[in-house]
N, C-alpha and C positions, 0 to 999 in steps of 0.2 A: 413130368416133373422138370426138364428140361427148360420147356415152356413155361414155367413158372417162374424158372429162377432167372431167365434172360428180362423176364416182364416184371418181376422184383428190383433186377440190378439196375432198368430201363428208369423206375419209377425212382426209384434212389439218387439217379442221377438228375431226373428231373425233381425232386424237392432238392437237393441239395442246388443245385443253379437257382432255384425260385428263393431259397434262401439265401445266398449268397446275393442275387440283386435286392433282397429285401431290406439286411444290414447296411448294404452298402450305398443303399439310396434315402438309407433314413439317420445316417451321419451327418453331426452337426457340419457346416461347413465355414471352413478356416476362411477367417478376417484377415486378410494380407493389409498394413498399414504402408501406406508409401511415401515416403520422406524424401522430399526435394532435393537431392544430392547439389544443386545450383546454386552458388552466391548471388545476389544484385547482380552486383555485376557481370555476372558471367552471364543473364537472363538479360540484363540489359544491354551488352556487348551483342548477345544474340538475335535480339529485337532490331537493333543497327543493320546485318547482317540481311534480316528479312526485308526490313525497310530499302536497303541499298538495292534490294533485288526486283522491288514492287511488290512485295507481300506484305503486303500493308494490315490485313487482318492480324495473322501471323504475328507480326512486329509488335502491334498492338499489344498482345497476349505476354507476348515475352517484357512489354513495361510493365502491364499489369501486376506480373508478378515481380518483377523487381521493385515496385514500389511494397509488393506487400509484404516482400525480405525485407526493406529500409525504407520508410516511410518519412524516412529523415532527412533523401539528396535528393538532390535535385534535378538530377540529369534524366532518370526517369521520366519523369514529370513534365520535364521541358521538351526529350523526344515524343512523348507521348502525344505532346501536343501539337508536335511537329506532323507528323500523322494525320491526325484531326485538321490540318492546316492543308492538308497534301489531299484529303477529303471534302473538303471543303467546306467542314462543321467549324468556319470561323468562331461562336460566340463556345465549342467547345473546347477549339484550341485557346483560346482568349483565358478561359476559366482553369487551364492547367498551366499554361505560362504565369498566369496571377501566382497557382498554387508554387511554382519552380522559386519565385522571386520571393514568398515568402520564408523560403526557407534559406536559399544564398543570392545575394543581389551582382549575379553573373550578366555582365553587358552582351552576350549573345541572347538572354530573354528578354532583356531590356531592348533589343532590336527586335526581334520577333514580337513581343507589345505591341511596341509603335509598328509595326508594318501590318500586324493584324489591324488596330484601328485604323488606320489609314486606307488601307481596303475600305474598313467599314465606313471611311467620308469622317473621321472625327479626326483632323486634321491636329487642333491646338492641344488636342490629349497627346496624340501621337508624338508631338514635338517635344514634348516636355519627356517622354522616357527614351528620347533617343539621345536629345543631349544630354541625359543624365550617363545613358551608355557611353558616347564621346568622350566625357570627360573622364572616364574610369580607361576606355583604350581608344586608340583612334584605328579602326580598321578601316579599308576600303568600302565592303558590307553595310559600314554605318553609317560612313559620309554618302551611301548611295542612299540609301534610307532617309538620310539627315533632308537632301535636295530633292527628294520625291513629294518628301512630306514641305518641303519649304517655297516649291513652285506650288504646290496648290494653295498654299497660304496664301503668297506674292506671285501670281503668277505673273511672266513677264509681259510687258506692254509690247504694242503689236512692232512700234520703231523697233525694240533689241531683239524682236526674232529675223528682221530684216526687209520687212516689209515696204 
């Protein structure tokens, strides 16, 4: 009898465990929602931060989402493409400097334009949005920019290089 009821309490204990994992593996399982706790900015501050570092992927990710908090500044847009510039996807940094300029006409894109085509050999495009940039501020940056783009226009005759 003894033996019966160790082999009873034995068997109890295993349907109770086999039930126990049966409930508990056939519970619906909770949808946790995860809400960006990040402003723009602060994804794009972040993105900076990556960028400054060489993690250029990284950096990427973090404009990405700050454009898609505000889709409405610009600064995203124009690091992003800074990035793609730093990569060497010219015609796709070209295409998010475009996107930056439409929304605020900041003479830092207006330099980055013209230095992307000017890379590209589109010299009399390139000229036209740098002095558009010039005239809004005169930085160092853009007067190099201005004379990059303006020796390949004019380049100099061979007497004034000293020949």
């Amino acid at each position: 009898m003894e033996k019966v009821g160790k082999y009873c309490a034995r068997s109890l204990q295993i349907i109770f465990i086999a039930l126990t994992s049966l409930i508990t593996s056939c519970s619906i399982p909770k949808v946790i929602v995860y809400e960006d706790p990040l402003t723009a900015m602060e994804h794009n501050d972040l993105g900076v931060v990556y960028e400054k570092k060489g993690l250029l992927d990284m950096a990427e990710k973090e404009y990405r989402k700050a454009i898609k908090k505000d889709s409405t500044w610009y600064l995203p847009y124009f690091n992003l493409g800074n990035v793609y510039y730093k990569k060497r996807a010219l015609d796709k940094a070209f295409e998010l400097y475009k996107k930056a300029l439409e929304i605020e006409e900041h003479p830092d894109v207006l330099n980055n334009i013209a230095y992307v085509l000017y890379e590209k050999g589109d010299y009399t495009e390139a000229l036209k949005f740098i002095e558009k940039a010039i005239t809004i501020e005169k930085k160092d940056a853009y007067i190099d920019t201005y004379d990059k783009i303006k020796e390949k226009i004019n380049p100099p005759r061979r007497e004034e290089k000293g020949y």
